[in-house]
N, C-alpha and C positions, 0 to 999 in steps of 0.2 A: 632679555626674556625673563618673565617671573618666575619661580618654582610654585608649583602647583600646592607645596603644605603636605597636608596629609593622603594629598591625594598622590598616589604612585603607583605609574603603567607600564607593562614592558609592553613596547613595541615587538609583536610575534613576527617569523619568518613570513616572509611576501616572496611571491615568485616572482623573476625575469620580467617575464609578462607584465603584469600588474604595476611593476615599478615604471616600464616602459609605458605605459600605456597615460599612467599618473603623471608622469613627466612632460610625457608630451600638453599637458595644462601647463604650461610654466615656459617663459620665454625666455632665451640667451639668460637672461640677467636673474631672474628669479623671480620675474614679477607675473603676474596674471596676466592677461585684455586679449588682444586682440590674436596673437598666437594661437590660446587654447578655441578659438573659434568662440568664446564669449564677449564678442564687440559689443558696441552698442547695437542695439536690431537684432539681432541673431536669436534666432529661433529656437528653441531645445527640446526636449522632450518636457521638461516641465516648466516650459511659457517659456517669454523674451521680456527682454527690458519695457518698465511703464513710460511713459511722458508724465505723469504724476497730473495728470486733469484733476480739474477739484471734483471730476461728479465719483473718483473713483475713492471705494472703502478705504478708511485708516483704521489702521488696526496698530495697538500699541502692543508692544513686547517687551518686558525688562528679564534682561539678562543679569544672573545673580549666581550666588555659591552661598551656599551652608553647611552645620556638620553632614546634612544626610546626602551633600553632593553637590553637582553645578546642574545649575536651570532655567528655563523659559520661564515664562508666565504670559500668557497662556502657553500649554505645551502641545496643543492639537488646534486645530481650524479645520474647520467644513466649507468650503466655498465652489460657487457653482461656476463652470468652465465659462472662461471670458472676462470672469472676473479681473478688474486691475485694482490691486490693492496698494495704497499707500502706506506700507512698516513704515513705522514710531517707537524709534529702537532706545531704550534706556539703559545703562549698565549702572544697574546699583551695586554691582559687587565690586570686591577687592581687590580683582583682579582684569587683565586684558583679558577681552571676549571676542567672538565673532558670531555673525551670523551670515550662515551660506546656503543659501537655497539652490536645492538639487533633488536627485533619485538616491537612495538609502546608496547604489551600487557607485555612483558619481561621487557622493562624500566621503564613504568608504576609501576607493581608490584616491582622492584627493587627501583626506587623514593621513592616510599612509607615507603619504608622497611629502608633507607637514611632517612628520616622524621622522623623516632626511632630513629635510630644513626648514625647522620650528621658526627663523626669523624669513621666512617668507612671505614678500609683501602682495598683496592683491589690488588688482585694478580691474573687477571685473565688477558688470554692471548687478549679480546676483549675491555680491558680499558685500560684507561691511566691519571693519575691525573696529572695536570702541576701548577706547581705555577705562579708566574706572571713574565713574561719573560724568561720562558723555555722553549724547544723545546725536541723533539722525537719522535720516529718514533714506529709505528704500524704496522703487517704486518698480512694480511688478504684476503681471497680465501672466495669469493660469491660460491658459490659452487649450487646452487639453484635458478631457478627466484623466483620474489616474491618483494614485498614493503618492505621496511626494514627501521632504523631509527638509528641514529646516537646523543647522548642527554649527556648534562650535569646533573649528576642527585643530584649533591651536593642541598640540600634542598632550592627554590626558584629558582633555574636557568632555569629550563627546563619550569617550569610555564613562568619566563620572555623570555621566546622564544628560549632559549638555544637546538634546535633542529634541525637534518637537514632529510631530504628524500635520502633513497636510492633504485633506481627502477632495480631491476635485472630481465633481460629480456634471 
């Protein structure tokens, strides 16, 4: 694991609950998929996994850090319910990034549960970890309107701003 630099966060008290809850996203071993009920298919409250068809949107994101923090680019999208969007994920920064799509309440509780064990690997079809100067691709169907959230949840990033909005209408 990296050190984050000048970036530095205390992980705040979390209840029982929330730990439990967090957890139960994590299988035996500490990996993501199909335990947390994120298989492939699997339906959520903010969409399920794409087949990545060419008629669906690409949308590019570069994940970065600078003095004034870590961040998206773009940090918001508008898309309308149904939409399948192809992420075109780039990590120009310095450091290991992720990107997780969820509800602000779902990354939150997943952050926290990363705050236990920052070398936590993911196999789930709504992330993707990049190292620094990698790229790849995500493929993802809103399937519901609704606010939705898009977050690095490697421990301290998403505190440094590492978040972006996503508005399905």
């Amino acid at each position: 694991m990296r050190k984050v630099g000048i970036f530095a966060f205390a992980v705040g008290a979390v209840s029982a609950a929330t730990l439990a809850g967090a957890a139960s996203m994590h299988g035996r071993d500490g990996m993501h998929g199909m335990e947390a009920g994120h298989g492939h298919g699997a339906e959520t409250a903010y969409g399920r996994p794409a087949d990545g068809a060419a008629e669906a949107r690409q949308i590019e994101i570069v994940l970065s850090e600078s003095d004034q923090g870590m961040h998206y680019s773009p940090d918001h999208l508008a898309l309308g319910r149904g939409t399948e969007v192809r992420f075109v994920l780039h990590n120009e920064g310095a450091l290991e990034h992720e990107f997780v799509i969820g509800t602000a309440a779902t990354n939150e509780a997943h952050a926290q549960a990363m705050g236990e064990n920052p070398d936590m690997a993911h196999a789930d079809p709504n992330a993707a970890r990049l190292q620094p100067g990698e790229s790849t691709t995500l493929s993802w169907q809103f399937t519901e309107p609704g606010t939705f959230e898009y977050a690095c949840l490697i421990p301290g990033h998403r505190e440094a701003g590492m978040y972006g909005k996503i508005i399905v209408k």
